[in-house]
VOBA-1610 file (N, C-alpha, C; in pm, whole numbers, padded with zeros to 5 digits, always signed):
BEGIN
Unk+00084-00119+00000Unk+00000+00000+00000Unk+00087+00124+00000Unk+00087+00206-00139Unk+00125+00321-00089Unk+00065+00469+00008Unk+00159+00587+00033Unk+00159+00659+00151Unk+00173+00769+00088Unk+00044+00827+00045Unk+00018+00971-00016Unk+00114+01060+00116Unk+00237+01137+00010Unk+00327+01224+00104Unk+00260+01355+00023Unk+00263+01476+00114Unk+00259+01581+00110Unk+00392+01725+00187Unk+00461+01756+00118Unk+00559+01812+00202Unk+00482+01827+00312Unk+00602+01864+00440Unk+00564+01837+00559Unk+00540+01971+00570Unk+00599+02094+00474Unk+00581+02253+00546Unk+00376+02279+00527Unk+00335+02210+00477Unk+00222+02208+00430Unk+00117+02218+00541Unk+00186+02088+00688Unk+00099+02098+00789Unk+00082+02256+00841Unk+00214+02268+00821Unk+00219+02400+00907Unk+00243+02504+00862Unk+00223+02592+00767Unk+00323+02690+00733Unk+00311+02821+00818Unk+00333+02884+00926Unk+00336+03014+00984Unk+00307+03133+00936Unk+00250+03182+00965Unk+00224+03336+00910Unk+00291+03414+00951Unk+00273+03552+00962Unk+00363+03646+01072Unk+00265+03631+01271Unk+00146+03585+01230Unk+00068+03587+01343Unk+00064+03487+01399Unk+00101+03348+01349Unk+00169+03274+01399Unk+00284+03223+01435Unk+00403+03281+01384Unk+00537+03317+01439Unk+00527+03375+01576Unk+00419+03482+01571Unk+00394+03553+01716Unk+00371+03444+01810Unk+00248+03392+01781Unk+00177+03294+01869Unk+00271+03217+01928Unk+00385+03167+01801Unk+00498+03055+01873Unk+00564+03078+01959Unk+00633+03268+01971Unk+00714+03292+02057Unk+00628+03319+02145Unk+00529+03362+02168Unk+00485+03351+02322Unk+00459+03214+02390Unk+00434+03140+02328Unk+00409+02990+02349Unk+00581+02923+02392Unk+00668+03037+02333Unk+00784+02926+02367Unk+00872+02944+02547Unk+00956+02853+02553Unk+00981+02854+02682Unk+01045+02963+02684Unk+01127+02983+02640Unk+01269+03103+02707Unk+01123+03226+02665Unk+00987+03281+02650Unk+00939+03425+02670Unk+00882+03361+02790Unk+00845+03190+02836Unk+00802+03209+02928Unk+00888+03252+03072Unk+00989+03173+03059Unk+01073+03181+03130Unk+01114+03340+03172Unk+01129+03390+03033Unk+01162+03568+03074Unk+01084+03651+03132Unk+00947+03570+03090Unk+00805+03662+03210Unk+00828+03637+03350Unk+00848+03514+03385Unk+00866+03491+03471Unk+01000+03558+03580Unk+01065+03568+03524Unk+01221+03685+03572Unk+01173+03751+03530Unk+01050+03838+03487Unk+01039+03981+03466Unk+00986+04011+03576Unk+00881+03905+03596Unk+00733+03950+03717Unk+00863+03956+03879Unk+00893+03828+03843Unk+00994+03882+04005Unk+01056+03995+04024Unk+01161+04039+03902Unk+01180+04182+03878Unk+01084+04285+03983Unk+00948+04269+03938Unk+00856+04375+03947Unk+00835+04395+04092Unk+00820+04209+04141Unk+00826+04198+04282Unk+00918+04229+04376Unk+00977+04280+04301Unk+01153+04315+04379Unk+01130+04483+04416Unk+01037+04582+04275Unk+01061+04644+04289Unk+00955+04707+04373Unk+00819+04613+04378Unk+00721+04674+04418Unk+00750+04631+04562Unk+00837+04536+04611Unk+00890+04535+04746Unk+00951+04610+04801Unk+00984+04721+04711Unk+01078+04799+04756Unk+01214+04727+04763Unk+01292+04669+04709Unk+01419+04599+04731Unk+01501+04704+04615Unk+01420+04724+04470Unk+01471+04776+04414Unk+01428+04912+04369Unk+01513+05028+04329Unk+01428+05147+04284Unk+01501+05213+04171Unk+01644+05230+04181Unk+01625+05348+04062Unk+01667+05188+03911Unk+01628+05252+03804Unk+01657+05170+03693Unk+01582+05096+03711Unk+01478+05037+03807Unk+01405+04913+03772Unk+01335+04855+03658Unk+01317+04965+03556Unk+01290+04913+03440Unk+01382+04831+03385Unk+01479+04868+03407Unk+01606+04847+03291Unk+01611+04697+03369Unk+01641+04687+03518Unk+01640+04553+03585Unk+01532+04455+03535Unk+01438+04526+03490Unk+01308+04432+03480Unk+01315+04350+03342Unk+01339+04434+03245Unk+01368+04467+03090Unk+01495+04320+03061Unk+01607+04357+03174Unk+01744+04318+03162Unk+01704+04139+03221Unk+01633+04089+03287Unk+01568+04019+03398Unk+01492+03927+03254Unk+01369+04021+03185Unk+01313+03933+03078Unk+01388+03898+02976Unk+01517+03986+02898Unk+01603+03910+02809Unk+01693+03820+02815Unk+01727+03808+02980Unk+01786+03665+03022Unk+01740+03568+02984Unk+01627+03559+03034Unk+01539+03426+02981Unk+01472+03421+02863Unk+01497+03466+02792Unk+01433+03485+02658Unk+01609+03401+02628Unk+01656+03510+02594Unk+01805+03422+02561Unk+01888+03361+02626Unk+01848+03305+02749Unk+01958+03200+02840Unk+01880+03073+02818Unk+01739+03092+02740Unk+01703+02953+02802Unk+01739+02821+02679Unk+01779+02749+02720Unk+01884+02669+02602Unk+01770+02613+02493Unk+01797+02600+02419Unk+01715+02619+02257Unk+01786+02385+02260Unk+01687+02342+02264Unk+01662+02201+02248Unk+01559+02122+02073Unk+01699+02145+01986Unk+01678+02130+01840Unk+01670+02023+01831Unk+01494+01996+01844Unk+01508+01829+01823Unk+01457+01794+01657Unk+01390+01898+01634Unk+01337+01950+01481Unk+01452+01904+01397Unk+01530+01971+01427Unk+01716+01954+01375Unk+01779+01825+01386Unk+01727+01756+01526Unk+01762+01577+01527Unk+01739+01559+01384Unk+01579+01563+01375Unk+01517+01493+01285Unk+01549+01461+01104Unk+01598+01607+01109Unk+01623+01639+00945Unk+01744+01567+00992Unk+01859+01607+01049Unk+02008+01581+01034Unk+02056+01435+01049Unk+01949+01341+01084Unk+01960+01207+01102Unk+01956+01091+00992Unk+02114+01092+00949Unk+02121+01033+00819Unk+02060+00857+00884Unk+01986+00851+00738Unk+01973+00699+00746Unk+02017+00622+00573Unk+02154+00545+00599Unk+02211+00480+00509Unk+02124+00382+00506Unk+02158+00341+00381Unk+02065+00164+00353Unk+02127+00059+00448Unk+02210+00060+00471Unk+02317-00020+00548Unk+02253-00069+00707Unk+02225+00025+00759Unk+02201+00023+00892Unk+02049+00120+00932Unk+01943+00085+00865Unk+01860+00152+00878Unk+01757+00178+00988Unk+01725-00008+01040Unk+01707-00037+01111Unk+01727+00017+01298Unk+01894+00013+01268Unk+02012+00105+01393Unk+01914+00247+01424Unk+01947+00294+01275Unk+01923+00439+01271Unk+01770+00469+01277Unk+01687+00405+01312Unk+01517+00456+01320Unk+01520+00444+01471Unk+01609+00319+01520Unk+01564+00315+01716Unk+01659+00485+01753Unk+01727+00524+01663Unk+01859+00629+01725Unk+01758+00743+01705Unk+01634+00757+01608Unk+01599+00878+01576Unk+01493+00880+01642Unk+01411+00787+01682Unk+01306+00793+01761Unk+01360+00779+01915Unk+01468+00761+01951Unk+01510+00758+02113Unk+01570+00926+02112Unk+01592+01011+01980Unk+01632+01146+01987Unk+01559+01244+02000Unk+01391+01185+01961Unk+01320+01298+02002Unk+01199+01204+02072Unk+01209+01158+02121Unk+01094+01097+02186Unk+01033+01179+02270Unk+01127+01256+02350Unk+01092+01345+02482Unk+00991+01509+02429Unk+00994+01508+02272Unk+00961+01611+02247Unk+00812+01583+02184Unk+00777+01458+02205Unk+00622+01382+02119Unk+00546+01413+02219Unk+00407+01377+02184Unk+00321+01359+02286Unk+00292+01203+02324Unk+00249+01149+02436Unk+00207+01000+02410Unk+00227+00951+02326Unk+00048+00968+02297Unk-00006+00879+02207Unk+00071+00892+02090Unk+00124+01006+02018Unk+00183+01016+01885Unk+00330+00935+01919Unk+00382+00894+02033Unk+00514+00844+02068Unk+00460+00645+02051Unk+00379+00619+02084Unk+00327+00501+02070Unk+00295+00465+01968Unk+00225+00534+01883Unk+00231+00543+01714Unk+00392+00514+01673Unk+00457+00589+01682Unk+00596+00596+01604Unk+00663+00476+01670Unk+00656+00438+01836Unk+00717+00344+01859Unk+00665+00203+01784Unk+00522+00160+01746Unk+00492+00071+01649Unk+00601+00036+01497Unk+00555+00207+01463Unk+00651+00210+01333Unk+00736+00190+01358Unk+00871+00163+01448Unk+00986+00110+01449Unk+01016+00005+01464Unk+00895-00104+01541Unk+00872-00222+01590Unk+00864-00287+01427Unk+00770-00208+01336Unk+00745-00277+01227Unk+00902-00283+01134Unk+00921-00178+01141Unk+01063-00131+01042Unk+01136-00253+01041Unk+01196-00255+01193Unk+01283-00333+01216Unk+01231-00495+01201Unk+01098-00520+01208Unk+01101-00602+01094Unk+01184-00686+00964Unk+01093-00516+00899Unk+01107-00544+00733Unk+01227-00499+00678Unk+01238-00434+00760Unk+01409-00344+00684Unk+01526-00447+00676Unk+01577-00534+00790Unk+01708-00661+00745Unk+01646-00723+00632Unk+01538-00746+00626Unk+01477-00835+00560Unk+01418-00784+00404Unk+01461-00608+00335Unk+01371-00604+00226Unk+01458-00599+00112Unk+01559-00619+00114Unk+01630-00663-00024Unk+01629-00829-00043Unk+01606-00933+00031Unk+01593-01009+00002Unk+01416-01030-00042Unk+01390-01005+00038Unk+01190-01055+00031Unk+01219-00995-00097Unk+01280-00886-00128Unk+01255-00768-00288Unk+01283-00920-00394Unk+01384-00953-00368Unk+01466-01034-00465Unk+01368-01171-00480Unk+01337-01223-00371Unk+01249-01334-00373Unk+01093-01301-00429Unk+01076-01171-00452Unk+00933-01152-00511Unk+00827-01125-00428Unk+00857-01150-00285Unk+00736-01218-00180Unk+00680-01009-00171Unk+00746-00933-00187Unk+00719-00789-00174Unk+00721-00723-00302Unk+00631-00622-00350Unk+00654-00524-00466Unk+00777-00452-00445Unk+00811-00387-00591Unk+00899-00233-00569Unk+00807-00148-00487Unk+00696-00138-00554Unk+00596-00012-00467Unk+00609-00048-00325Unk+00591-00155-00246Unk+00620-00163-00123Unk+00715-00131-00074Unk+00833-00171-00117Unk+00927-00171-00109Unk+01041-00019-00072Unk+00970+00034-00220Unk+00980+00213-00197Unk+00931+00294-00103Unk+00824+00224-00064Unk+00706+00326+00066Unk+00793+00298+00206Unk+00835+00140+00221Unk+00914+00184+00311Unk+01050+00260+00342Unk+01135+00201+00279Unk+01247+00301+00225Unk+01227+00431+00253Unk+01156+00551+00150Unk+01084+00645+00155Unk+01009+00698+00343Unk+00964+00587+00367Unk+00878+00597+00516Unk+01002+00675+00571Unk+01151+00583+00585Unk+01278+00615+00678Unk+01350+00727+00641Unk+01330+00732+00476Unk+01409+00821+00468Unk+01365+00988+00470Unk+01234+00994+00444Unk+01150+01141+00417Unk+01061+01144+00487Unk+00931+01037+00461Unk+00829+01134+00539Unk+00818+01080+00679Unk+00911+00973+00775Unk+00949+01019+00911Unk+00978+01111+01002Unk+01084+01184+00911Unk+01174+01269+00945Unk+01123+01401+00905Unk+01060+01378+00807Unk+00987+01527+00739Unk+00856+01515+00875Unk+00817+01452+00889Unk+00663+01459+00942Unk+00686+01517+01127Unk+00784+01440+01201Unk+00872+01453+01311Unk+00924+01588+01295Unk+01012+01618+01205Unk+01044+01809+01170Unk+00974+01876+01214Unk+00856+01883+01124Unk+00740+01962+01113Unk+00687+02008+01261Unk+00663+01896+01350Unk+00579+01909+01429Unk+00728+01967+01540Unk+00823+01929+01580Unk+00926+01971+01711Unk+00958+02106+01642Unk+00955+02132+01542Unk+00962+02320+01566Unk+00896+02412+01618Unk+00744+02335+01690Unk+00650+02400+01761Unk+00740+02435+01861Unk+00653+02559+01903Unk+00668+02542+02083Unk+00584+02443+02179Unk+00609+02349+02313Unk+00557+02254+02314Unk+00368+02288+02366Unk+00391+02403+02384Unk+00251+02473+02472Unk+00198+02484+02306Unk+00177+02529+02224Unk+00137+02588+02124Unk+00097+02460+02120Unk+00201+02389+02029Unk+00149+02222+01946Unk+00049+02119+02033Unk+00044+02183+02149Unk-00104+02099+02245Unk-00182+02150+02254Unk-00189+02312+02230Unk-00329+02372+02302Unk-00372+02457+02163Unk-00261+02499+02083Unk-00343+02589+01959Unk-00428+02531+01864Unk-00496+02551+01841Unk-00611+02524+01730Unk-00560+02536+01577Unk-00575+02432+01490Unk-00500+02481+01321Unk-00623+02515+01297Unk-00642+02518+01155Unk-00743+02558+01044Unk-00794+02465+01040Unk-00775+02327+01050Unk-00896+02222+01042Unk-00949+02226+01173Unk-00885+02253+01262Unk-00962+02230+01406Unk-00923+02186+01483Unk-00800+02089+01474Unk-00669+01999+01539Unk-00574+02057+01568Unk-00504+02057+01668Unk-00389+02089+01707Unk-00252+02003+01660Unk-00200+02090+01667Unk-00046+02001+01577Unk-00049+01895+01705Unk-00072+01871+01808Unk-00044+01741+01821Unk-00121+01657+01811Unk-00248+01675+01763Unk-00336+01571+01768Unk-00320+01531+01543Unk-00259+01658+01501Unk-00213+01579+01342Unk-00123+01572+01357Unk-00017+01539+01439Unk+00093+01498+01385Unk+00059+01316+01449Unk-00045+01307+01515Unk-00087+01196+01559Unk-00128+01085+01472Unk-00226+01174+01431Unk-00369+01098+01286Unk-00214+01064+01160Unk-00116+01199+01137Unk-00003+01151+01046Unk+00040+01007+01098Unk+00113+01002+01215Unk+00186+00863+01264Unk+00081+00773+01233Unk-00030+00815+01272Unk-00172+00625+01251Unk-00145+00612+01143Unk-00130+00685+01039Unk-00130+00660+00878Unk-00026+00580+00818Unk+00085+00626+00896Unk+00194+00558+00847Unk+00184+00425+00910Unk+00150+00411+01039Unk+00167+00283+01131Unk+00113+00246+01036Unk-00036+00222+01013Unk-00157+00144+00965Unk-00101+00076+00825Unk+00056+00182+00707Unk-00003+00164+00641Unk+00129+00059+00611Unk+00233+00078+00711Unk+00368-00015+00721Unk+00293-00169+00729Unk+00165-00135+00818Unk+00166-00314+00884Unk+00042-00406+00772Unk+00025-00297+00697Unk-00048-00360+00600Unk+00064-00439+00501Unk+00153-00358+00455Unk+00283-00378+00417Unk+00349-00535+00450Unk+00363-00503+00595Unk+00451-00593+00619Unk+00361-00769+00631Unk+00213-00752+00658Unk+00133-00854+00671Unk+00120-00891+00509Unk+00134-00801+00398Unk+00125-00904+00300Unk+00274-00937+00248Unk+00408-00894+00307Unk+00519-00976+00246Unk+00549-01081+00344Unk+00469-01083+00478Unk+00515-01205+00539Unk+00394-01320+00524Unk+00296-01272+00432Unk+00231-01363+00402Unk+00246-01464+00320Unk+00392-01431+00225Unk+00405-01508+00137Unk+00512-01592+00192Unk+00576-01579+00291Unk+00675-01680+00384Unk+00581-01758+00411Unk+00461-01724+00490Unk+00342-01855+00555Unk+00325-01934+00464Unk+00232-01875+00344Unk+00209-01931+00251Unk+00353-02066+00212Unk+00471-02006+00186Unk+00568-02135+00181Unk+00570-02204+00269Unk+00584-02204+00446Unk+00573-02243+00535Unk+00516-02381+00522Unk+00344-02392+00460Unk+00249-02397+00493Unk+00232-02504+00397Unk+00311-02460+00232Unk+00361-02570+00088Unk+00456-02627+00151Unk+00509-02598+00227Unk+00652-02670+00270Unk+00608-02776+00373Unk+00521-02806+00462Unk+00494-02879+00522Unk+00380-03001+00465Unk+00309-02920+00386Unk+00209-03036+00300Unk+00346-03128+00221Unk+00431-03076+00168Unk+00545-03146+00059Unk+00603-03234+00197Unk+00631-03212+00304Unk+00713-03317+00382Unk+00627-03411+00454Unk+00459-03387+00470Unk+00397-03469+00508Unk+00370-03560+00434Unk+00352-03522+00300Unk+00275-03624+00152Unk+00457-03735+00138Unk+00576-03662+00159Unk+00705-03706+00124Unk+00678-03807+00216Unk+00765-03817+00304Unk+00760-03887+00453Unk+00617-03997+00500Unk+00477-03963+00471Unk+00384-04057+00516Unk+00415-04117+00387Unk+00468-04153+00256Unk+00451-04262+00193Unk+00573-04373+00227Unk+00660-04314+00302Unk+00740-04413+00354Unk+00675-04532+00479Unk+00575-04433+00536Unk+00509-04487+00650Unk+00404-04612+00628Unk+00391-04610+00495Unk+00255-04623+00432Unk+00283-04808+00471Unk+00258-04916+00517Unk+00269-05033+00542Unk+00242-05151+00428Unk+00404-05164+00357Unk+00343-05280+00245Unk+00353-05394+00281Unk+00289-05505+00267Unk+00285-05669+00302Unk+00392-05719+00212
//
């Protein structure tokens, strides 16, 4: 089954009013409100008086710019996956941003890796033996190499308050589509992988009728 991709900037593309939305949503303005308001409490305590603006001002750009910037967006794109070791490299990319998913969308993706690692040692041969299409074949490939990593991008450039609580244009919040994205892919790997391991059963299955029909005629009792 193939996996209608759509660039990933598509989920999201920002406006200027949503650029806004992000930085207030992100940690280091929260963080800087927060060292601002004490600021204020400092000054309305009387602790502090002349310049307190500037203290207050000086107090919110700390935390705006001290608070360490955690590029997991950047994991995602920068996480080469060779044909070689693909498998390696999907547990390395999903243990790199796991902390930045929500749940349920982390349980989704942890499936998709359960499946990968599967099919992935295993898809140049199944390719070669026939038991899988190219088209299958490509969707997964494709799954590891783009729209994982594209789809994972997309969504950790949020801020994490925004991508749970803001509302898109359909009505969902980036974390509840970047969710419905992961079901799509899960759903559409294990369809995948249930019909190339169907054709192992299927031999399994010729392979045991051929050694029962072989073997019971030896059994067979001549006078």
């Amino acid at each position: 089954m193939a996996i209608s991709k759509q660039p990933a900037s598509t989920m999201l593309s920002p406006s200027f009013g949503e650029r806004l939305r992000f930085f207030l949503y992100s940690n280091g303005n929260i963080a800087g409100s927060l060292l601002a308001i004490g600021g204020l409490g400092l000054f309305f305590g009387g602790v502090i008086h002349a310049y307190w603006w500037a203290i207050v001002g000086g107090l919110y750009g700390a935390g705006v710019l001290g608070w360490p910037r955690n590029d997991l967006a950047g994991t995602a794109e920068r996480t080469e996956l060779s044909t070689e070791k693909l498998a390696q490299q999907v547990r390395k990319l999903v243990d790199s941003v796991a902390q930045g998913l929500p749940k349920e969308a982390l349980d989704f993706l942890r499936s998709i890796q359960g499946t990968l690692s599967e099919l992935l040692p295993r898809l140049q041969e199944m390719r070669e033996r026939g038991i899988i299409s190219a088209k299958d074949s490509f969707t997964v490939l494709e799954t590891v190499r783009r729209y994982l990593p594209d789809t994972l991008a997309a969504y950790l450039r949020l801020p994490k308050l925004y991508a749970q609580m803001q509302a898109l244009s359909d009505g969902r919040t980036a974390a509840q589509t970047l969710t419905d994205q992961l079901r799509v892919l899960d759903t559409s790997l294990k369809e995948i992988a249930k019909s190339a391991f169907a054709g192992d059963a299927e031999a399994l299955v010729t392979n045991g009728q051929f050694l029962e029909n072989k073997f019971s005629e030896k059994l067979v009792f001549r006078p």
